[in-house]
LUMLOVEX-41508 format. One record per atom (N, C-alpha, C): residue in one letter; x, z, y. Coordinates in steps of 0.05 Angstrom, whole numbers, plus 32768, in hexadecimal, padded with zeros to 4 digits. Example, Ala and Ser with C-alpha at 12.3 -4.5 7.8 and 13.67 -1.06 7.14 Angstrom:
BEGIN
A8108809C7F8EA80F6809C7FA6A8108809C7FBES8101808E7FD3S8111808F7FEBS8102809D8001
END
This chain:
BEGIN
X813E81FA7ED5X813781E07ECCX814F81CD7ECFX815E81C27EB3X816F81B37EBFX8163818A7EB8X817081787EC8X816581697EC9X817B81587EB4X8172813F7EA3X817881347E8FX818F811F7EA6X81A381207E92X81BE81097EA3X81BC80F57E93X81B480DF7E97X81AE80C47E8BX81C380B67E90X81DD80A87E7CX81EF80997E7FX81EC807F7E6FX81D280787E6AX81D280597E5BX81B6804F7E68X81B680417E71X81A0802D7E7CX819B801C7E70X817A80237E5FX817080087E53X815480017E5BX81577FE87E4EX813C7FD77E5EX812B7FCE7E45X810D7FE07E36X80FF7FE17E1EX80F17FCA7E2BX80EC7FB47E1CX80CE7FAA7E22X80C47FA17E08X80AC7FA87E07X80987FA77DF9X80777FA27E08X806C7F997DFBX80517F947DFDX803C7FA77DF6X804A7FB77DE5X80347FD27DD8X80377FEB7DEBX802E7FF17DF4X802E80087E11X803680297E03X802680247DEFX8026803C7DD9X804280467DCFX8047802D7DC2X806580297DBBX807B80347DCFX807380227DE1X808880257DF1X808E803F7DFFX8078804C7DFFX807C806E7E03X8085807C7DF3X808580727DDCX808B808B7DC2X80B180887DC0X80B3806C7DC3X80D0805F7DBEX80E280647DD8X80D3806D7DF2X80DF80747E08X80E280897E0AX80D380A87E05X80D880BD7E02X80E680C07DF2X80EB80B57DDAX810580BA7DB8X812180AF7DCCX812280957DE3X8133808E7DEBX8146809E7DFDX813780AF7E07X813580BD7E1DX814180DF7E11X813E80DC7DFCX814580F67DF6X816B80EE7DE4X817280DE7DDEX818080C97DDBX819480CE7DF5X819180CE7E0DX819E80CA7E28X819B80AE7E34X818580A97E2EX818480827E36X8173808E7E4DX817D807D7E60X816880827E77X8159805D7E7BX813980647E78X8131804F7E64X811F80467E7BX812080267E82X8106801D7E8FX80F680097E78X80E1800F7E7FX80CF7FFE7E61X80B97FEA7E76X80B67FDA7E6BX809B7FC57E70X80967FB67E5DX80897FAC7E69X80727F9C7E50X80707F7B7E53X80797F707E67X807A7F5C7E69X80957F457E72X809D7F297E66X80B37F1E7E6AX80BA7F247E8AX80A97F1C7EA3X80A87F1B7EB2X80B17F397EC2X80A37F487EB2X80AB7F657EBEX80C97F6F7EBCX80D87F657EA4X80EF7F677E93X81057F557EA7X80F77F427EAAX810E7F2D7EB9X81107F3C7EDBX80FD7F467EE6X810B7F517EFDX81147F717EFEX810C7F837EE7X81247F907EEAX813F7F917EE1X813F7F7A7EC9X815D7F6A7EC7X81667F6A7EDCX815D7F577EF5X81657F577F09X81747F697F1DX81617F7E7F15X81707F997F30X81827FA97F24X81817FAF7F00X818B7FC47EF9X81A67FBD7EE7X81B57FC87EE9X81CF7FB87EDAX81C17FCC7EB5X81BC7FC27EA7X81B87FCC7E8BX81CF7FCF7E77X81CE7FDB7E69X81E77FD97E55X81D37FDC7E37X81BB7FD87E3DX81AB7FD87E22X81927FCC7E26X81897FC27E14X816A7FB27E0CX81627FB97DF5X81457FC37DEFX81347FB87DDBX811D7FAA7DE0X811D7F907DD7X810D7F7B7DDBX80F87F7B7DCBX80EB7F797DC8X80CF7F757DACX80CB7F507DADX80CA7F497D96X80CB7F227D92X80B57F207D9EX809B7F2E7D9CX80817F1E7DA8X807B7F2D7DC0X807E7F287DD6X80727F377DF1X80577F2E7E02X80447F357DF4X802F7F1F7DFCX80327F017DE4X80317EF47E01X802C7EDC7DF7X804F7ED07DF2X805F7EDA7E00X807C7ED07E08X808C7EDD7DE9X80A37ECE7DEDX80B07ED27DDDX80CB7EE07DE5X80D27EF37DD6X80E77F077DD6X81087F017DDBX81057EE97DC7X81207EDA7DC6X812E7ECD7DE4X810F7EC87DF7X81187EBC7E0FX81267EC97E1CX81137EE97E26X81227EFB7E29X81407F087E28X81497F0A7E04X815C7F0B7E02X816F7EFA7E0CX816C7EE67E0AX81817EC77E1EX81807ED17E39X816F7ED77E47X81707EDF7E64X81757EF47E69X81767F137E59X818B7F277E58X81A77F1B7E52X81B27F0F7E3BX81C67F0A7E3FX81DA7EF07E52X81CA7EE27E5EX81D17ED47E79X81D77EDF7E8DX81C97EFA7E9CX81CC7F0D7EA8X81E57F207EA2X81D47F317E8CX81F47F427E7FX81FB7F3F7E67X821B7F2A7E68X821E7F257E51X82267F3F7E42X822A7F577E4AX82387F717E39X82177F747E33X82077F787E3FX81F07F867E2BX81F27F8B7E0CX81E67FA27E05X81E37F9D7DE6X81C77F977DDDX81B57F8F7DD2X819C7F867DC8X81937F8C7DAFX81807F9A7DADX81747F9C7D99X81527F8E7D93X814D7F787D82X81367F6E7D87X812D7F807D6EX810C7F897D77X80FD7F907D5FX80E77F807D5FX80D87F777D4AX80BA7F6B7D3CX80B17F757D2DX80987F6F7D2BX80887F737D1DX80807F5E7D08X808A7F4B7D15X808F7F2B7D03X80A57F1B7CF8X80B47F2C7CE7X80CA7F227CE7X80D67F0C7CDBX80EA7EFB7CE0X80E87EE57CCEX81047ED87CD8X810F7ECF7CBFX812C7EC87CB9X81327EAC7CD3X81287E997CDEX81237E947CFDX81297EA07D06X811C7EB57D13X811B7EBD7D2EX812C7ED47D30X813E7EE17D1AX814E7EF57D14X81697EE57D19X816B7ECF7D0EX81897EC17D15X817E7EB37D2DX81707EA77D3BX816E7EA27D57X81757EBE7D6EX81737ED87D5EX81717EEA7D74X818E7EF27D76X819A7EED7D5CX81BA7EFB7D5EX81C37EE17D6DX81C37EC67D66X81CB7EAD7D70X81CD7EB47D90X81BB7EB97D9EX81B27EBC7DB7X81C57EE27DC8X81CA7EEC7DB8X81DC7EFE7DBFX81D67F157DB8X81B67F227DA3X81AC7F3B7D9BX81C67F497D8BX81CA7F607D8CX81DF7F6F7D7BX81C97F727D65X81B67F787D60X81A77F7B7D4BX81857F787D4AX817F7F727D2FX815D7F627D2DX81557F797D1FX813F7F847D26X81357F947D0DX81157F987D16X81067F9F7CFBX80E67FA57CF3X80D87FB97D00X80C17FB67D08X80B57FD17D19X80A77FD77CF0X80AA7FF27CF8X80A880047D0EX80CB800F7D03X80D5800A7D16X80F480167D19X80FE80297D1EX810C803E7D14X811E80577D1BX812880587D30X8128806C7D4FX813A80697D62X815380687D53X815F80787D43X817A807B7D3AX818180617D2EX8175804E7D22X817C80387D26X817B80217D34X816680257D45X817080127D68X8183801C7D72X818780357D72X81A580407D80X81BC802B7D6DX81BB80387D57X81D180297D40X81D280077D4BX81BE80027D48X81BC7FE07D4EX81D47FDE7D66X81CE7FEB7D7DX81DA7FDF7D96X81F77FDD7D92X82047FEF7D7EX821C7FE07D76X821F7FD47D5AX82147FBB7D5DX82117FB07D41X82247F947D51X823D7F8D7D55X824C7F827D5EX82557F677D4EX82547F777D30X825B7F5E7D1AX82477F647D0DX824A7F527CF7X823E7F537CDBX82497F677CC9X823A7F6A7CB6X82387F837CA0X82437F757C81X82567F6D7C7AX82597F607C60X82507F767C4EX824C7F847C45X82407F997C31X82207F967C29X82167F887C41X82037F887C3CX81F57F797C26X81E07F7E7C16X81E47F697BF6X81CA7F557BF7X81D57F4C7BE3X81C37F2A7BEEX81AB7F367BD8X81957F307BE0X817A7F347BC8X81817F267BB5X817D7F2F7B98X81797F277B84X81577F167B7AX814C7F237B8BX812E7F0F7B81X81287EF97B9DX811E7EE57B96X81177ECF7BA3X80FF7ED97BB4X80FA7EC27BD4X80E97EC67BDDX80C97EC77BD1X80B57ED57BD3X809D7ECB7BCEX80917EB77BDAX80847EA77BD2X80727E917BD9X80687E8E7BF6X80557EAA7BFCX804E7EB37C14X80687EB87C30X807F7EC17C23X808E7EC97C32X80A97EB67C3FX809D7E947C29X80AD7E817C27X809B7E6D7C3FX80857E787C3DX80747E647C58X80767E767C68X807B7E8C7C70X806F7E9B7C8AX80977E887C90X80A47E957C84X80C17E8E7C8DX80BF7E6C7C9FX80B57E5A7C89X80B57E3B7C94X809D7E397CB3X80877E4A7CB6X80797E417CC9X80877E4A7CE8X80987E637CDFX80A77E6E7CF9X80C37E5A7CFFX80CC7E4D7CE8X80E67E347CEEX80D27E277CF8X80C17E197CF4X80AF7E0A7D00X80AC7E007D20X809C7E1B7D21X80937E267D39X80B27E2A7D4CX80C57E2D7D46X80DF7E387D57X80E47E197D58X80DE7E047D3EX80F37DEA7D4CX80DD7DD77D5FX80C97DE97D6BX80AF7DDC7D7CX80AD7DEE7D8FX80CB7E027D8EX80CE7E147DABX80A97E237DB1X809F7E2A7D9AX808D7E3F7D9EX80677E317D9EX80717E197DA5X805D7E057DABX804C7E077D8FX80317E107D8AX80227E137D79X80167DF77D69X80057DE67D7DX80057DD17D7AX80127DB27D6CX802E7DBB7D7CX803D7DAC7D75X804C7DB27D5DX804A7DCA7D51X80597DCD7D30X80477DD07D22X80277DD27D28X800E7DC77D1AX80167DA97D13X80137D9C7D1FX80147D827D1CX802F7D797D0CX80467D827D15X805B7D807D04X804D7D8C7CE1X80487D957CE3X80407DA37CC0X80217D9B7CBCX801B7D867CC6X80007D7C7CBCX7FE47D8A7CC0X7FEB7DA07CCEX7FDE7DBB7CC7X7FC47DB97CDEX7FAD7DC87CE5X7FA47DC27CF2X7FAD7DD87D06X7FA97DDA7D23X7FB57DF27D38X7FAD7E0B7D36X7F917E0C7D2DX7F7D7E2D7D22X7F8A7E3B7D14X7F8C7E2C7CF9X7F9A7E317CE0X7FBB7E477CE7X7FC67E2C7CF0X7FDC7E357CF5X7FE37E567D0DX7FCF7E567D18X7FCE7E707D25X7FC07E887D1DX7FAD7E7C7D0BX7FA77E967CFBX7FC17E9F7CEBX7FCD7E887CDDX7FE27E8E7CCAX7FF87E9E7CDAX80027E9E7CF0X80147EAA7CFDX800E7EC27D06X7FF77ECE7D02X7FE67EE97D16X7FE77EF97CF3X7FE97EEA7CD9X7FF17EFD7CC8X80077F127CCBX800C7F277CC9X802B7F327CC4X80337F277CA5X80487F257CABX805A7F167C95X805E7F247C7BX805D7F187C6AX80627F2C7C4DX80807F357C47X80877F447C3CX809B7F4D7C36X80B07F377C28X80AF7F337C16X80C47F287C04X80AC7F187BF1
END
């Protein structure tokens, strides 16, 4: 029996338990020697003890937000590399995550081989090509309610009210997954 030599230490958190087993064993076979939890709170103290040289964050953890996280990994270790994944994605919270220090944003359900790829995503990609077709209608509000909500720092209420909207509304509208294009 020989035992696995783990030379990269990362810290998965996610909220989906499921997930986070399937993406820890793929990690694991990878050579990541992986601690996972599920909550901000759980994340922030093994930040604490473990020097990391990797993150994958998930944007919604519970109730908390992902992006905080990433700020408080990279306060701690500014070398970390970061990879944030969602399930909600949206042109917000993708340039708030690189802003904040993520090497890379990307869509569940995601390829390990490209969370690996992500963690050295250092620059930008100029090759990459600009769409030729315009947002959809649907995909032009999900975009504005998440600027919204980010310039009310998450506060539901308060970017209801900013958009006239009533608070229900606006949280059903956010518990949609987002449309494509």
């Amino acid at each position: 029996m020989t035992t696995a030599k783990y030379n990269k230490e990362l810290l998965l958190v996610d909220d989906d338990i499921a997930f986070c087993e399937v993406l820890c064993r793929a990690l694991q076979r990878h050579d990541f020697k992986v601690c996972a939890v599920q909550t901000v709170a759980a994340a922030s103290d093994a930040a604490q003890k473990i020097d990391f040289d990797y993150a994958v964050v998930d944007l919604r953890i519970g109730q908390d937000s992902g992006l905080t996280m990433v700020k408080q990994l990279i306060d701690l270790r500014p070398r970390i590399s970061i990879v944030v994944l969602t399930g909600y994605a949206s042109i917000a919270t993708a340039v708030e995550a690189i802003k904040l220090g993520a090497s890379q944003y990307l869509t569940k359900p995601a390829d390990v081989d490209d969370i690996i790829e992500g963690f050295g995503k250092k620059n930008g990609d100029d090759s990459v090509e600009a769409s030729s077709n315009p947002m959809s209608v649907k995909r032009l509000e999900w975009e504005h309610l998440q600027k919204v909500l980010h310039e009310h720092n998450g506060n539901i209420s308060a970017a209801a009210r900013a958009m006239d909207m009533h608070r229900r509304t606006l949280q059903r509208k956010l518990q949609k997954k987002p449309v494509k294009h």
